[in-house]
Every structure is written in structure tokens, then in C-alpha cells.
N, CA, C and O of each residue as an XYZ file, in Angstrom:
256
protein
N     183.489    -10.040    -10.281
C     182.053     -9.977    -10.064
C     181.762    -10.636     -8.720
O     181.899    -11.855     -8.615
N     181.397     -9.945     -7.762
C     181.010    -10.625     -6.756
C     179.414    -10.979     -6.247
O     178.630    -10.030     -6.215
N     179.043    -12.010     -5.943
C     178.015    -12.918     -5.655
C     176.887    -11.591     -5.078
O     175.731    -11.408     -5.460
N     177.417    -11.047     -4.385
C     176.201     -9.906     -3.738
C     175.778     -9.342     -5.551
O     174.564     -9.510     -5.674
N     176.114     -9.021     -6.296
C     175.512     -8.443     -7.212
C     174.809     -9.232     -8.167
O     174.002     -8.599     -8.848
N     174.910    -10.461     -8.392
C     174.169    -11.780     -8.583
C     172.852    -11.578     -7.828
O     171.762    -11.588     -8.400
N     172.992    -11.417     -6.677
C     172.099    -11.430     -5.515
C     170.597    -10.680     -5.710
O     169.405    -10.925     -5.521
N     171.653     -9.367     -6.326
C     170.678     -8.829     -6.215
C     169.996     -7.843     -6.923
O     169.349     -6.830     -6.655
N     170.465     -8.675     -8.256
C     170.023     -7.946     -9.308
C     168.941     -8.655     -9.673
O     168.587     -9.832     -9.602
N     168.453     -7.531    -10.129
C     166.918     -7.108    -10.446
C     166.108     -7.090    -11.898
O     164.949     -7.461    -12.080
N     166.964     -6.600    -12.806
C     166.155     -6.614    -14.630
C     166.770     -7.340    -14.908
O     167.503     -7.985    -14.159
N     166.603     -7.506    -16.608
C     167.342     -8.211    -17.334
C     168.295     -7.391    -17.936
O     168.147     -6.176    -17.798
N     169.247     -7.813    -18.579
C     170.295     -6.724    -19.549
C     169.413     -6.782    -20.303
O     168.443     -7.530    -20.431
N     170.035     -5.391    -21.157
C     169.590     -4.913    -22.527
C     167.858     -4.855    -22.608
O     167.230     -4.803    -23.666
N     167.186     -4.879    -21.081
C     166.048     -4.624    -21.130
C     165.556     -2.940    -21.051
O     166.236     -2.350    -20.212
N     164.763     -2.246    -21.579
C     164.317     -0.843    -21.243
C     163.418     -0.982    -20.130
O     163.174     -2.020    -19.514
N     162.681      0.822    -19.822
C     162.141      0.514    -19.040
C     161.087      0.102    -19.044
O     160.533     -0.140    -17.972
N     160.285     -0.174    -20.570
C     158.959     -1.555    -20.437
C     159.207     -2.531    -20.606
O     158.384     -3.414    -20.846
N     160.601     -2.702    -20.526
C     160.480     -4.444    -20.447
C     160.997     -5.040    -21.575
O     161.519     -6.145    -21.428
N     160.952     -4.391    -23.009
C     161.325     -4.648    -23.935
C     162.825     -5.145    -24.215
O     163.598     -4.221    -23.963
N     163.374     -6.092    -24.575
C     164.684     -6.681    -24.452
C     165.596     -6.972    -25.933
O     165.426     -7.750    -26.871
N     166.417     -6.150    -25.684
C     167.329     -6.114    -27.116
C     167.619     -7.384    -27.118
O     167.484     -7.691    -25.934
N     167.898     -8.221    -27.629
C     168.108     -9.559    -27.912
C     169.970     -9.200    -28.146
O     170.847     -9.672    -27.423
N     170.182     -8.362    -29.209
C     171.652     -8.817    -29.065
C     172.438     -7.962    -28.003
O     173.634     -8.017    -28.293
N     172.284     -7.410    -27.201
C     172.344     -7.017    -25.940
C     172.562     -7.450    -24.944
O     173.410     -7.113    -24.118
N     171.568     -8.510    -24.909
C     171.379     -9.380    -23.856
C     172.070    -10.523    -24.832
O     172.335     -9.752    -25.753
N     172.262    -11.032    -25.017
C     172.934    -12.196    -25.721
C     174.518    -11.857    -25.783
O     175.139    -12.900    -25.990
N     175.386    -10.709    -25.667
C     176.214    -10.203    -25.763
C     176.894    -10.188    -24.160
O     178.022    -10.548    -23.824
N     175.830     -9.663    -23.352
C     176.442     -9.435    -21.931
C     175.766    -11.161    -20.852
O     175.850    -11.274    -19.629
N     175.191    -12.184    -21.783
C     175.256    -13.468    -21.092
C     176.840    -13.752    -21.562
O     177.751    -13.679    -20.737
N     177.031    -14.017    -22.691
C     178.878    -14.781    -22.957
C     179.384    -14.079    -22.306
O     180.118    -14.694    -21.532
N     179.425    -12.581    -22.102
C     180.372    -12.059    -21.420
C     180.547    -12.221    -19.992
O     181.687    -12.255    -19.527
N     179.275    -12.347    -19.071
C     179.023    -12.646    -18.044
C     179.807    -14.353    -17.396
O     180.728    -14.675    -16.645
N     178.762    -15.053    -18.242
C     179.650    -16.536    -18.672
C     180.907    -16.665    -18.118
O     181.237    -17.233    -17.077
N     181.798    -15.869    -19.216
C     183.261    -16.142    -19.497
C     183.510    -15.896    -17.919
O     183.971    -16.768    -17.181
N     183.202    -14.793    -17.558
C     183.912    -14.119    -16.108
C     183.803    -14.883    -15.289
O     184.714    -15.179    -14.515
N     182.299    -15.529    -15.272
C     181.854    -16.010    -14.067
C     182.834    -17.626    -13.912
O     183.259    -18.155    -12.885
N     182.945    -18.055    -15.276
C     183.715    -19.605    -14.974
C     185.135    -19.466    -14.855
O     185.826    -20.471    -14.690
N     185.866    -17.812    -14.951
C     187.177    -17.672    -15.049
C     187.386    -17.802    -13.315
O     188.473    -18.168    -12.867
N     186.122    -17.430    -12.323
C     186.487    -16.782    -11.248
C     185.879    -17.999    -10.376
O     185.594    -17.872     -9.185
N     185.730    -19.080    -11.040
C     184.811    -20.399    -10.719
C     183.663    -20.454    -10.002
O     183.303    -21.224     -9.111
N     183.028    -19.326    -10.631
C     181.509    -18.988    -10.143
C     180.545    -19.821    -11.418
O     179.437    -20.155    -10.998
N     180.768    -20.120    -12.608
C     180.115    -20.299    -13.756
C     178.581    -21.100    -13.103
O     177.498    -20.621    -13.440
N     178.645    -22.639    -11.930
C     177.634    -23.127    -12.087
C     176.587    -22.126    -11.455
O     175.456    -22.088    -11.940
N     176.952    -21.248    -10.301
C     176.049    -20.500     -9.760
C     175.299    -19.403    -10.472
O     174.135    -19.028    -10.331
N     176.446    -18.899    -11.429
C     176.680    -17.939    -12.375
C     175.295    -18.041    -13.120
O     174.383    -17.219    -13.202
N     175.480    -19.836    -13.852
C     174.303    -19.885    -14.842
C     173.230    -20.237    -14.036
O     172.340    -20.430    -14.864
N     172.647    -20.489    -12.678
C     171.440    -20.635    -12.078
C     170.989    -18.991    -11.833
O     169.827    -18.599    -11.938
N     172.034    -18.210    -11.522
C     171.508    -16.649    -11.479
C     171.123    -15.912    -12.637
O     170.424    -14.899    -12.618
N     171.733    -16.601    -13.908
C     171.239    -15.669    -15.373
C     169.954    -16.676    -15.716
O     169.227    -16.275    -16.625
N     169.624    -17.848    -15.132
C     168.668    -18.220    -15.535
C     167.405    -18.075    -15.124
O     166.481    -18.157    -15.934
N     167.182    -17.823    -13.708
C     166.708    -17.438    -12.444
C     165.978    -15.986    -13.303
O     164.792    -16.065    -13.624
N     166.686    -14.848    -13.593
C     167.105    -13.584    -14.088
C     165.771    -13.406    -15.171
O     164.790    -12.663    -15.197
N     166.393    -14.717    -16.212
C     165.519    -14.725    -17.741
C     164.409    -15.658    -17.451
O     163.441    -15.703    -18.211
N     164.505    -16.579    -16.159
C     163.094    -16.733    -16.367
C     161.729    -15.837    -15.788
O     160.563    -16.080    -16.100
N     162.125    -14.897    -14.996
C     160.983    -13.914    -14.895
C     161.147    -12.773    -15.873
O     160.662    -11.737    -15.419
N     161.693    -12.638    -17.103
C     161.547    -11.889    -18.036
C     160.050    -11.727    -18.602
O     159.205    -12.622    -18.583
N     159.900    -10.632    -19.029
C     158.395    -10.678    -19.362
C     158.478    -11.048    -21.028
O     159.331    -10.711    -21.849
N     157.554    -11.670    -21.154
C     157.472    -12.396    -22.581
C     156.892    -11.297    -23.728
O     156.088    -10.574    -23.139
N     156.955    -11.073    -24.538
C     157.155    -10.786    -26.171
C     155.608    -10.669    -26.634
O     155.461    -11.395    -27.617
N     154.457    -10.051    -26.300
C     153.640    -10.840    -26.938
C     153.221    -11.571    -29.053
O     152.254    -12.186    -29.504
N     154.144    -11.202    -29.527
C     154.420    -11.882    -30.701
C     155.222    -12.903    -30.493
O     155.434    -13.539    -31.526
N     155.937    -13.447    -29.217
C     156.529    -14.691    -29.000
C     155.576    -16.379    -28.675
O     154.738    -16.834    -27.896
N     156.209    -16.705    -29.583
C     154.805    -18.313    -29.131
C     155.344    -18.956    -27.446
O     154.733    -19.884    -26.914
């Protein structure tokens, strides 16, 4: 996985195109992401880019 695609990615996984977000989808391709990213000793950047990612996710409105 190289850093340009970190860069410059854009949705979330397992999101459609309104936005709506499979939960085990996305929960499936973070560990997987994870694993790669700390095998290739990217993990701390790794988790500021998936977090970066999910925090402009659009929220749920049945989510508190």
C-alpha cells in the first residue's frame, strides 16, 4: 500500500453512493488495512489516515 493512496483517498469503505456505511464492511477492511499498514511500518500514519477518513464520515441520523 503506498502512502499516495492514503493521500488520496476520498470515501469511506463499505460506504454507497449516499453515504450509507455497511458497518461490517468497513470494520472488516479497517483490520485488514491495519494489519498491512503495521506489517509495512506505516501503522502510526496508517491509523491518522483511517481516522482522518472516518472522521468526515457523514453521521447516521438514528445515531446519538
Amino acid at each position: 500500500m503506498h502512502m499516495d493512496v492514503l493521500c488520496e483517498w476520498a470515501h469511506v469503505p463499505g460506504a454507497d453512493d449516499d453515504g450509507l456505511i455497511d458497518a461490517v464492511t468497513l470494520e472488516a477492511w479497517v483490520k485488514k488495512a491495519r494489519k498491512l499498514l503495521a506489517e509495512v511500518g506505516r501503522g502510526e500514519i496508517g491509523d491518522q489516515k483511517i481516522g482522518e477518513i472516518l472522521s468526515a464520515a457523514v453521521r447516521q441520523p438514528d445515531e446519538p
